[in-house]
C-alpha positions as CSV (number, residue, x, y, z in Angstrom):
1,X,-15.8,-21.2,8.7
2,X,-12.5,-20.3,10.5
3,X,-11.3,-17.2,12.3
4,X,-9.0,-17.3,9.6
5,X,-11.4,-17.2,6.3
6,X,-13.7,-14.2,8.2
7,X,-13.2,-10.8,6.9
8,X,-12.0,-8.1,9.5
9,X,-15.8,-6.5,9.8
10,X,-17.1,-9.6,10.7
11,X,-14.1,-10.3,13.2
12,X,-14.7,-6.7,14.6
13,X,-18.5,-7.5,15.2
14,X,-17.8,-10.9,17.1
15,X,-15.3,-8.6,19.2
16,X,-18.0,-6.3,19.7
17,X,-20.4,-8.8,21.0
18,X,-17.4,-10.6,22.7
19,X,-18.1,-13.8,21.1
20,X,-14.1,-14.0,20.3
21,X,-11.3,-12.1,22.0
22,X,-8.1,-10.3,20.7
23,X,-6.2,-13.2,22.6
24,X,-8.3,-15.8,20.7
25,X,-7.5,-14.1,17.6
26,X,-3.6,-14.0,18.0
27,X,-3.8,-17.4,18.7
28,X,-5.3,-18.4,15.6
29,X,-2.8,-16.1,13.9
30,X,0.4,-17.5,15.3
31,X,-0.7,-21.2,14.0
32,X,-1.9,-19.4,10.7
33,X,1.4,-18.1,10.4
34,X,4.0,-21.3,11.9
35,X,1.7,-23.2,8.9
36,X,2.7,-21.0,5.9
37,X,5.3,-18.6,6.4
38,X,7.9,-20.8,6.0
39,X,6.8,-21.2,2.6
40,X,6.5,-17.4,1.5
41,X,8.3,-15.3,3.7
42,X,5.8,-12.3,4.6
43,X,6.3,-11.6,8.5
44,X,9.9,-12.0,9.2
45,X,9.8,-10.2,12.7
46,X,6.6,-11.4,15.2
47,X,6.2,-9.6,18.4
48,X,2.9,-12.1,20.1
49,X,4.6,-11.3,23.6
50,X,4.1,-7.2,23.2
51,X,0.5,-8.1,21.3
52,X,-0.8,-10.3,24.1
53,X,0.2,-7.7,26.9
54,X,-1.2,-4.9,24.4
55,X,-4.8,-7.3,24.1
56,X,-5.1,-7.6,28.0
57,X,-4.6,-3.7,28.8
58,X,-7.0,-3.4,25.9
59,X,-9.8,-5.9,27.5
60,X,-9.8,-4.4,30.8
61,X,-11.5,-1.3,29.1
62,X,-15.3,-1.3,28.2
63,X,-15.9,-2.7,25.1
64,X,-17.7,0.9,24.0
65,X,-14.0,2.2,24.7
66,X,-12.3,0.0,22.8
67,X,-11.9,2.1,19.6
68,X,-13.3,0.7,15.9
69,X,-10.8,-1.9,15.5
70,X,-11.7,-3.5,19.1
71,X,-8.7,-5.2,19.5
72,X,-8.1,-6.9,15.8
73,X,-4.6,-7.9,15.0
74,X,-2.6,-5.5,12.7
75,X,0.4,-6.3,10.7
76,X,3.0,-3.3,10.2
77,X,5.1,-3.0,7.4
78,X,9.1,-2.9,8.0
79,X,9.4,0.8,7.3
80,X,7.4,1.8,10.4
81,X,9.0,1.4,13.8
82,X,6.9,-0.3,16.6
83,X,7.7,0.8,20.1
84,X,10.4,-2.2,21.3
85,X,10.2,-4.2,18.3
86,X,12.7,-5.0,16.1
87,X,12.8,-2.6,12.8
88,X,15.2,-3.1,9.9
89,X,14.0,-0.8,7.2
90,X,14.6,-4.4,4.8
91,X,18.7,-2.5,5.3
92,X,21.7,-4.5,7.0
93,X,22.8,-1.2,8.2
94,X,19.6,-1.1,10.8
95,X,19.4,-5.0,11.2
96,X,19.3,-5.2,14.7
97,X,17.5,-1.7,15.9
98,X,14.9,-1.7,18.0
99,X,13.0,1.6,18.4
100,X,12.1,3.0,21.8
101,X,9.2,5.0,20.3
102,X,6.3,4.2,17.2
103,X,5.8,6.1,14.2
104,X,3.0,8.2,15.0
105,X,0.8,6.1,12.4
106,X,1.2,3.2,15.0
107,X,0.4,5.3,17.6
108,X,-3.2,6.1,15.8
109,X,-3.9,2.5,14.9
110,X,-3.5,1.1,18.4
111,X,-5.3,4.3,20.1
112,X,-8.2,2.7,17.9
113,X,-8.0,-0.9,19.2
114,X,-5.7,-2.3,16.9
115,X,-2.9,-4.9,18.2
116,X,0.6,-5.0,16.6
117,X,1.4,-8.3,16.2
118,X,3.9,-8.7,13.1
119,X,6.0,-6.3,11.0
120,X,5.9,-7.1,7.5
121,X,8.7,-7.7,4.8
122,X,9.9,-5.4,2.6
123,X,12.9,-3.9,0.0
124,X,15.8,-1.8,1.5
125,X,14.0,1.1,2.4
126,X,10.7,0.5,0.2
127,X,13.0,0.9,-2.8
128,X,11.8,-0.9,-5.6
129,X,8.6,-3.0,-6.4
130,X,10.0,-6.4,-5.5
131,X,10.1,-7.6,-1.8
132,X,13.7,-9.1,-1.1
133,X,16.5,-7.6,1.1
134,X,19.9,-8.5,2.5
135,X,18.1,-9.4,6.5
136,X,15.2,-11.5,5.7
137,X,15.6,-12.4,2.1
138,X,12.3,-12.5,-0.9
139,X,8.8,-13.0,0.0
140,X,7.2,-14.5,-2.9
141,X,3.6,-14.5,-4.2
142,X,1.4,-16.7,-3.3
143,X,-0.4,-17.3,-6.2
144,X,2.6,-19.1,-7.5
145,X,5.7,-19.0,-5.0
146,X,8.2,-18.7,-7.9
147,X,6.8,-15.5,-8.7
148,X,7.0,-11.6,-6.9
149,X,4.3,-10.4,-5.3
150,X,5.8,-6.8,-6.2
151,X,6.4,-4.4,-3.1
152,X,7.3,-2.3,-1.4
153,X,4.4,-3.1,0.5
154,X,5.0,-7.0,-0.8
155,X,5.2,-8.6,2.7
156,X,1.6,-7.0,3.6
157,X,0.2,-8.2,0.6
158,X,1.1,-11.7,1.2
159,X,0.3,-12.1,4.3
160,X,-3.5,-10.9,4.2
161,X,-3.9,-13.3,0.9
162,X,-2.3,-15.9,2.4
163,X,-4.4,-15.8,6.3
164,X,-1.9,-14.7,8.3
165,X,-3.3,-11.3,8.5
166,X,-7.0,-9.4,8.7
167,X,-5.4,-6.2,8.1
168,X,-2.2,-4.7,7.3
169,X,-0.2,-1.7,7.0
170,X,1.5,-0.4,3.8
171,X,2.9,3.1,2.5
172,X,3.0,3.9,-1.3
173,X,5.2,6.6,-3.5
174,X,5.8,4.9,-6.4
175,X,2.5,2.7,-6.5
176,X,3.6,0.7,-3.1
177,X,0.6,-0.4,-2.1
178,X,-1.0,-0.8,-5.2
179,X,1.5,-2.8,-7.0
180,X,1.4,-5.5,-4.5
181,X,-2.0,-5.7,-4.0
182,X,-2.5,-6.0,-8.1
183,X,0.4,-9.4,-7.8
184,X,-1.5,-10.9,-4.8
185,X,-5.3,-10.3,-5.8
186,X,-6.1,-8.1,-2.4
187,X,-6.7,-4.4,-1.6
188,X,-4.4,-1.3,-1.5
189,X,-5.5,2.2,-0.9
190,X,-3.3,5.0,-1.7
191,X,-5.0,8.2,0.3
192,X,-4.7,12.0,0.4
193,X,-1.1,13.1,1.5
194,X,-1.9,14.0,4.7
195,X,-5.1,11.4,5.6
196,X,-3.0,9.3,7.6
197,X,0.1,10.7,9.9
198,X,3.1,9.5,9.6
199,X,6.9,9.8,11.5
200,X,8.4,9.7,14.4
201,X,6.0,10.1,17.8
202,X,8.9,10.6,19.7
203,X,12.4,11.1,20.5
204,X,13.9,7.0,19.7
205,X,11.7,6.2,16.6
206,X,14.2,7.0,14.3
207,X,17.6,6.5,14.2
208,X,19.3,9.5,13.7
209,X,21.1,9.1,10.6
210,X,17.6,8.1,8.5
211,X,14.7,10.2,8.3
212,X,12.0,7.8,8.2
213,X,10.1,7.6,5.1
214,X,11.3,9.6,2.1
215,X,10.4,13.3,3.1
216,X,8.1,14.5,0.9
217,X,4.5,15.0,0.4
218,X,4.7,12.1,-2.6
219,X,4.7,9.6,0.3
220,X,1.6,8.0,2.2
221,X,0.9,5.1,4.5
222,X,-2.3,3.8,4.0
223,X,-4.5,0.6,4.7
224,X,-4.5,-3.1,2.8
225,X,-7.0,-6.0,3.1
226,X,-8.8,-8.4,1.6
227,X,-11.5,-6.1,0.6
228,X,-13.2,-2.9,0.4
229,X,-15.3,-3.0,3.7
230,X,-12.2,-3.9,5.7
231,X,-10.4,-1.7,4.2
232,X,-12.9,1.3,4.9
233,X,-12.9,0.1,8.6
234,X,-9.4,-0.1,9.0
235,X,-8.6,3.7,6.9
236,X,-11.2,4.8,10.1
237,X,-8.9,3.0,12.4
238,X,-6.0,4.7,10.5
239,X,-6.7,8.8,10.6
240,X,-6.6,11.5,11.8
241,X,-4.2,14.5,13.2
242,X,-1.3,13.6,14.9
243,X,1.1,16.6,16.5
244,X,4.0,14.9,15.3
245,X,2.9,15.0,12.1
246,X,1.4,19.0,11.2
247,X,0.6,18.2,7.5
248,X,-1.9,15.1,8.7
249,X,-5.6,16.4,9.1
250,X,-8.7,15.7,11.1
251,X,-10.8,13.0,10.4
252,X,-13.8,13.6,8.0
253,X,-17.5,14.1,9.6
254,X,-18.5,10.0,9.4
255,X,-16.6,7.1,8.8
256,X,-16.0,5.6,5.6
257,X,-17.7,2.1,6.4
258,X,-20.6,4.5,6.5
259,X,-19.8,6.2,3.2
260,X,-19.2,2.6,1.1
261,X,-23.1,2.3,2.2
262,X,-24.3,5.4,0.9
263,X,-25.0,3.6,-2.7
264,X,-23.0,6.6,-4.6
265,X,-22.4,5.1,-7.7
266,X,-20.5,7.3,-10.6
267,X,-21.9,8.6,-14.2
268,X,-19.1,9.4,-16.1
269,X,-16.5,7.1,-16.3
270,X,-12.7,7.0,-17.9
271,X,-10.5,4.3,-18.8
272,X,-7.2,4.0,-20.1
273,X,-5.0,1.1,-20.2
274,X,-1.5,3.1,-20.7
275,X,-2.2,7.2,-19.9
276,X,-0.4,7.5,-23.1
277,X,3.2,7.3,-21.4
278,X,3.8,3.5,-21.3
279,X,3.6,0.1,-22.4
280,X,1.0,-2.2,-21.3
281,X,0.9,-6.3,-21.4
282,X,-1.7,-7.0,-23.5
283,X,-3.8,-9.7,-21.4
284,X,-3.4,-6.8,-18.8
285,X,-5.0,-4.4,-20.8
286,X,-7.6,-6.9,-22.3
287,X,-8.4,-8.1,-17.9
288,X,-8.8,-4.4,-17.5
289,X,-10.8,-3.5,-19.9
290,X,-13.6,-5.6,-19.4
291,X,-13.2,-5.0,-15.8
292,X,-13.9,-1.8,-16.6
293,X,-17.5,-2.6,-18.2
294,X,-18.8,-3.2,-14.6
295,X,-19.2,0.1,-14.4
296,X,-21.4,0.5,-17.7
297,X,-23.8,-2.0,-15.9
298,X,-24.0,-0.1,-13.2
299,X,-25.4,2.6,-15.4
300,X,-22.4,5.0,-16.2
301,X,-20.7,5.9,-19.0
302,X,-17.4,4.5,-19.6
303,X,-15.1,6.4,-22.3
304,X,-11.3,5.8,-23.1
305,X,-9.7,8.6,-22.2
306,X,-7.2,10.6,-19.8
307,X,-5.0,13.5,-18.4
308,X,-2.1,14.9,-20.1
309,X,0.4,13.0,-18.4
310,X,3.2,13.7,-20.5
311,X,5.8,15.1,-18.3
312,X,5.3,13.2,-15.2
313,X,8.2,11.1,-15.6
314,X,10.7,14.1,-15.0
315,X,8.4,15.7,-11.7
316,X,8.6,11.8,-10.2
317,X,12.0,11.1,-10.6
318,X,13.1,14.6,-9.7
319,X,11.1,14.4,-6.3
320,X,11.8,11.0,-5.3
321,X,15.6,11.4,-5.7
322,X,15.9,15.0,-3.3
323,X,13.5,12.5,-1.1
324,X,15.5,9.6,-0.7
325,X,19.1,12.0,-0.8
326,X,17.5,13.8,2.5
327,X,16.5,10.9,4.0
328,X,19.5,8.7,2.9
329,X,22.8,10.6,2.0
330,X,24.4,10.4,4.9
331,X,24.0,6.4,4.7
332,X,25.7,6.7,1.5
333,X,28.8,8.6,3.0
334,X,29.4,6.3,5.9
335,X,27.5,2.6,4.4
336,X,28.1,2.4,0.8
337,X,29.0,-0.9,1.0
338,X,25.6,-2.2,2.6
339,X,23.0,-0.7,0.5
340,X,21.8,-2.2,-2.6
341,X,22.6,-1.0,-6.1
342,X,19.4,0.6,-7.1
343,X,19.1,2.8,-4.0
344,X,22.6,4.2,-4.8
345,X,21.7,5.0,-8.0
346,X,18.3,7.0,-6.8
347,X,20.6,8.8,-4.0
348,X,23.0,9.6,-6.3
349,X,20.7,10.8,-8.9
350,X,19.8,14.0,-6.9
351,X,23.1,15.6,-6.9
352,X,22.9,16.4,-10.7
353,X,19.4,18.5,-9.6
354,X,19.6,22.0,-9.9
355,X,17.8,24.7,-8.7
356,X,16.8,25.3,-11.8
357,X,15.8,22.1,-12.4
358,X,13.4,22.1,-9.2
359,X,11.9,25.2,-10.3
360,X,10.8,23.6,-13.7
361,X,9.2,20.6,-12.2
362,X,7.6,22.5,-9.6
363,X,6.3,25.0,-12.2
364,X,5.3,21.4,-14.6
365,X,3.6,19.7,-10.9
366,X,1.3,23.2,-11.0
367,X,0.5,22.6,-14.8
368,X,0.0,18.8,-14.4
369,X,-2.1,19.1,-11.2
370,X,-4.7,22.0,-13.1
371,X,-4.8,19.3,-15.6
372,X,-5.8,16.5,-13.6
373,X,-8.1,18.8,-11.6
374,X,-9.8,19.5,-14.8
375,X,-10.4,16.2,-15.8
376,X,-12.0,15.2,-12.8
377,X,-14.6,17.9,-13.7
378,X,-15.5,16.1,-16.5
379,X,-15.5,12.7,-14.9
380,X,-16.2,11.0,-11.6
381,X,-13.4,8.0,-11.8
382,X,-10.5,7.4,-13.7
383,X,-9.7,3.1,-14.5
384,X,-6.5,1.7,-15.0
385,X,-4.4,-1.3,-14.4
386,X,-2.5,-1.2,-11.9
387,X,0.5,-2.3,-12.7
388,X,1.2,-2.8,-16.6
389,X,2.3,-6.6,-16.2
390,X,1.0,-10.2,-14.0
391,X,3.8,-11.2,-11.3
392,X,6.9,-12.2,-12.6
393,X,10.0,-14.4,-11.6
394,X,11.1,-13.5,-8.2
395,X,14.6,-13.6,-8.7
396,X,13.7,-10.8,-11.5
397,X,15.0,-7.5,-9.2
398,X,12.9,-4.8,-11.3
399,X,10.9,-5.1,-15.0
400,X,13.3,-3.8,-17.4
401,X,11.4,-4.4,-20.5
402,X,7.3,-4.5,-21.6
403,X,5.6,-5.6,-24.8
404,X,9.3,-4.5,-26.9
405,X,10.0,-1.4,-24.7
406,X,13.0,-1.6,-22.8
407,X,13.2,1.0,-19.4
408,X,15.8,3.3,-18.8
409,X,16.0,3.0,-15.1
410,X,14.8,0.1,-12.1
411,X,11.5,2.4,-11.4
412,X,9.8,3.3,-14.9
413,X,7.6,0.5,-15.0
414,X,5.9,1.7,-12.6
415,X,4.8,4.9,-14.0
416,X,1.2,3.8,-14.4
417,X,0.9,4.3,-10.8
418,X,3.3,7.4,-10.0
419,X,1.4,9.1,-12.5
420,X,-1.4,9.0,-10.2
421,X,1.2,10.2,-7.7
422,X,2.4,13.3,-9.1
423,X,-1.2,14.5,-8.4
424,X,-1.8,13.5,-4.8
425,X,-5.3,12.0,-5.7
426,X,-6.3,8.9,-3.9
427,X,-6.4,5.6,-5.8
428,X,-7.1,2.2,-5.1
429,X,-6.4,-1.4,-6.7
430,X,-8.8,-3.9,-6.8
431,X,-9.0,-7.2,-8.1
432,X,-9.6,-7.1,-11.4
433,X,-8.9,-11.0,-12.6
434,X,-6.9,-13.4,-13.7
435,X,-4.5,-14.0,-16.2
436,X,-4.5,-17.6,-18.5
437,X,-1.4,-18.7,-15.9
438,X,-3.8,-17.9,-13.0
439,X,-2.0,-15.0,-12.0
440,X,-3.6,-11.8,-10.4
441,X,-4.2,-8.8,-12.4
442,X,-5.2,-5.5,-10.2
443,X,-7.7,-2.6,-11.1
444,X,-6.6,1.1,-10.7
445,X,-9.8,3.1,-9.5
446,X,-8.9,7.0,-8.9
447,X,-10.7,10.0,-8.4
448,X,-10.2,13.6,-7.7
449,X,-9.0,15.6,-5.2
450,X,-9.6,14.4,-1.5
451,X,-12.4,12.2,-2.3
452,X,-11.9,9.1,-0.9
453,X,-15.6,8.2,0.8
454,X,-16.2,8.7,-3.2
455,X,-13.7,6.5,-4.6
456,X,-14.3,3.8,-1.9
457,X,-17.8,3.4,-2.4
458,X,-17.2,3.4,-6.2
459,X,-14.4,0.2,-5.4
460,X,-17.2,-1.4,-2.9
461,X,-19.7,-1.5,-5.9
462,X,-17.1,-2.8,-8.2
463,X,-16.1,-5.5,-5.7
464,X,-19.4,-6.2,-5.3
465,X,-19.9,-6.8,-9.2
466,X,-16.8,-8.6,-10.0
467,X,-17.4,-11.1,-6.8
468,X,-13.3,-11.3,-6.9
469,X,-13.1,-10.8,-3.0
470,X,-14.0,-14.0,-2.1
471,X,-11.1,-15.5,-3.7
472,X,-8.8,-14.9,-0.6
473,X,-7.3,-16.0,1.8
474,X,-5.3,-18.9,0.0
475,X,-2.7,-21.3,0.8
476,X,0.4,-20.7,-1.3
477,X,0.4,-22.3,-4.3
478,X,3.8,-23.6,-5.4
479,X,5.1,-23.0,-8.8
C-alpha cells in the first residue's frame, strides 16, 4: 500500500516510530498532487518551500515533543491566511496578498506538529456551496469531474478524496463542511462555536478592509478527512484557547481518538429526511434512510422525528447577512465591480434589518435553541442527509429548484444543514452511499449541546457499520 492510500493515524504512527518522515511525506504529496490536480482543481496555491523548512525545524525536536500530528501534512482552506503564503479569499480584490501573520487556527495546528503545505480552493469569501471563483476558477468532484463537489469547503473535500491530502482544514456556516464532504464521500465535522479558534494571531493576517470570516458565532473552522479516526486525531490537533480568539475554550480532559474508543453507542435515535422545512430528492432520502437502520443494529431505537424548526429560515438569513455586511461592506463601497453577484445580494440584504427585526430573531434563536435542547433530552442523535440532493453540474452556480420546489434565494437549499446551525450543536457528515449514477450521498449525524466525544464515537460506529471509508482516496473519474 502507498503513503498515499494510508489513513492519517496510521501515517501519524509510522512518524512516531520514525519509519517515514514529514519530508518523505511531502514528497509523496507533491507527485500526488502534479498527477491529479490538473484534472480537478483542489490546491490552487502550494507552499512545499515554507512546509519543508517548517518539517526540518520540526525534526530537530524529540519525537515526544513533536505534538499529535508529528509533522503530517495539512491542507488549509483559502479563507485562512498562512503566514507568507499567498491568500485570496477565492476574491480578485485580494488576488495577490500575502499575509505576514496566520489565523490563529494555523497557529494551533502547526504548534501540534502539523505542516502547511497547500491552501485549498474555494467561493469568493465561502459564499455559496459551489467551489469556483474569479482567481483560480471551479474545482470539480471527483466522483465525476462534470459535477460540483459543493463548497465552501469544496477544495478540501477534493483533495483528501482524491490523495492529495491526509487532512484538511474547512470552516462551515451554512453547512460548509458538510456539504462538500456529502458530494465527495469523505468526512466533515462541524464543532461547538468556540472548539476551535479562529482570526487573526497578529497584526498582518488580515487585510484591513475584510474581517476574516463572517463575525459571528454561526461560523466555525473545523477538521475534514477521510474518516472518523482521522478526523478525531486531527480535531485534537485543532483545539484549544487561543488569546486571539476569547470566545475559543480549553481543550476537554482526553482526546477524542480516545473518546471514538470508548464503545458509547446511542439508545434513542431520530431521523428525519426534511426537518419539515424543505424538499428532499427522493433517492437521498431513500440512501438516508436505510443508512439510518445501522443504528437499529446496533441496538437503538430509531424513530422519525424532529425539532420545531419552523422559523429558522428568518434567524439564518438575518445573521448571516449583518455577518457578511460587517465583514464585507466596505468591499462593496470601494469593489463592487469585483465581487460576485450572490455576495452583493447577501451584503446588501442587511441594510433592510431593523433593530426590531434583530430583536425578533434573537428572541425566536432563544425559543428555537429551548426547543432543540429539549429534544436532545429525549434523544441521543439526530439523522439527516446532509445535503437534500447528489452533486450536480458544475457550471450549475447554486440549486434553485428540488423535487418541484423552486428557492427564493442562492442559499435555501441548504437549510437542511443551517438548521443545525441556528442551534450551535456539533454535526457531522458521513458517507452514507451512493446514488444509481454513482454519486456520493452524505449522512447528517448531530447531537446536543457540546457533545462532540458523543457524536464522534456514534459517527465511528456508523463508519464502522457501513464500511464506506474505505472507498477513498480515488482518482478522478471523468464524466
Amino acid at each position: 500500500m502507498s503513503l498515499i492510500q494510508k489513513t492519517a493515524t496510521e501515517i501519524v504512527e509510522m512518524l512516531v516510530k520514525e519509519t517515514v518522515s514529514p519530508l518523505d511525506l511531502l514528497d509523496e504529496l507533491e507527485k500526488r498532487i502534479a498527477e491529479v490536480d490538473p484534472v480537478v482543481n483542489a490546491l490552487p496555491t502550494l507552499c512545499f518551500d515554507r512546509a519543508r523548512d517548517n518539517a526540518k525545524q520540526l525534526m530537530a525536536k524529540p519525537v515526544a515533543e513533536r505534538g499529535c500530528l508529528c509533522g503530517l501534512p495539512v491542507a488549509v482552506k483559502d479563507l485562512d491566511p498562512v503566514a507568507g503564503v499567498r491568500t485570496t479569499w477565492g476574491s480578485q480584490v485580494y488576488k495577490d496578498f500575502v499575509p505576514e501573520a496566520s489565523d490563529c487556527m494555523v497557529d494551533i495546528i502547526e504548534a501540534n506538529g502539523g505542516i502547511v503545505y497547500a491552501k485549498t480552493n474555494t467561493p469568493e469569501f465561502g459564499a455559496g456551496a459551489n467551489t469556483f471563483n474569479e482567481v483560480f476558477g471551479a474545482t470539480v468532484n471527483p466522483w465525476n469531474t462534470s459535477k460540483s463537489c459543493a463548497g465552501s469547503s469544496g477544495g478540501s473535500a477534493v483533495a483528501l478524496a482524491t490523495g492529495m491530502a491526509w487532512l484538511a482544514t474547512g470552516s462551515d456556516l451554512g453547512g460548509s463542511l458538510r456539504n462538500p464532504a456529502s458530494f465527495c464521500s469523505i468526512v466533515g465535522f462541524r464543532p461547538s462555536p468556540g472548539r476551535v479558534a479562529h482570526g487573526p494571531s497578529a497584526a498582518g493576517a488580515y487585510p484591513e478592509d475584510l474581517g476574516g470570516m463572517p463575525n459571528t458565532p454561526f461560523a466555525v473552522s473545523g477538521p475534514m478527512a477521510r474518516n472518523v479516526p482521522d478526523l478525531a486525531l486531527f480535531l485534537d490537533g485543532m483545539t484549544g484557547h487561543h488569546p486571539s480568539d476569547p470566545l475559543s475554550m480549553p481543550k476537554e480532559r482526553g482526546d477524542y481518538v480516545e473518546a471514538i474508543q470508548s464503545g458509547w453507542k446511542p439508545k434513542r435515535v431520530a431521523y428525519s429526511a426534511d426537518f419539515g422545512i424543505t424538499p428532499v430528492d427522493p433517492e437521498v432520502a431513500r440512501i438516508t434512510e436505510q443508512a439510518a437502520q445501522h443504528f437499529s443494529d446496533m441496538g437503538a431505537s430509531v424513530e422519525n422525528a424532529h425539532p420545531d424548526f419552523s422559523d429558522m429560515e428568518e434567524i439564518f438569513q438575518v445573521n448571516r447577512a449583518m455577518a457578511f455586511y460587517v465583514g464585507s461592506k466596505q468591499l462593496l463601497e470601494n469593489k463592487r465591480d469585483l465581487l460576485k453577484p450572490e455576495l452583493i445580494w447577501n451584503i446588501e440584504k442587511a441594510r433592510d434589518v431593523s433593530m426590531d427585526d434583530i430583536e425578533r430573531v434573537e428572541l425566536l434563536r432563544g425559543k428555537y435553541i429551548q426547543r432543540a435542547v429539549e429534544f436532545f433530552n429525549d434523544y441521543d442523535l439526530l439523522l439527516s442527509p446532509a445535503t437534500i440532493v447528489p452533486p450536480y453540474p458544475v457550471e450549475q452556480r447554486f440549486v434553485e429548484s428540488c423535487n418541484g420546489v423552486e428557492f427564493s434565494n442562492y442559499v435555501q437549499w441548504l437549510s437542511i444543514a443551517y438548521a443545525i446551525t441556528n442551534t450551535g450543536f456539533p454535526a457531522i457528515s458521513v458517507p452514507a452511499g451512493f446514488t444509481d449514477s454513482e454519486l456520493p450521498v452524505g449522512l447528517q449525524i448531530c447531537a446536543g449541546p457540546r457533545a462532540e466525544a458523543r457524536l464522534l464515537c456514534a459517527a465511528a460506529a456508523f463508519e464502522q457499520a457501513s464500511g464506506l471509508a474505505r472507498k477513498v482516496p480515488i482518482d478522478p473519474i471523468k464524466g
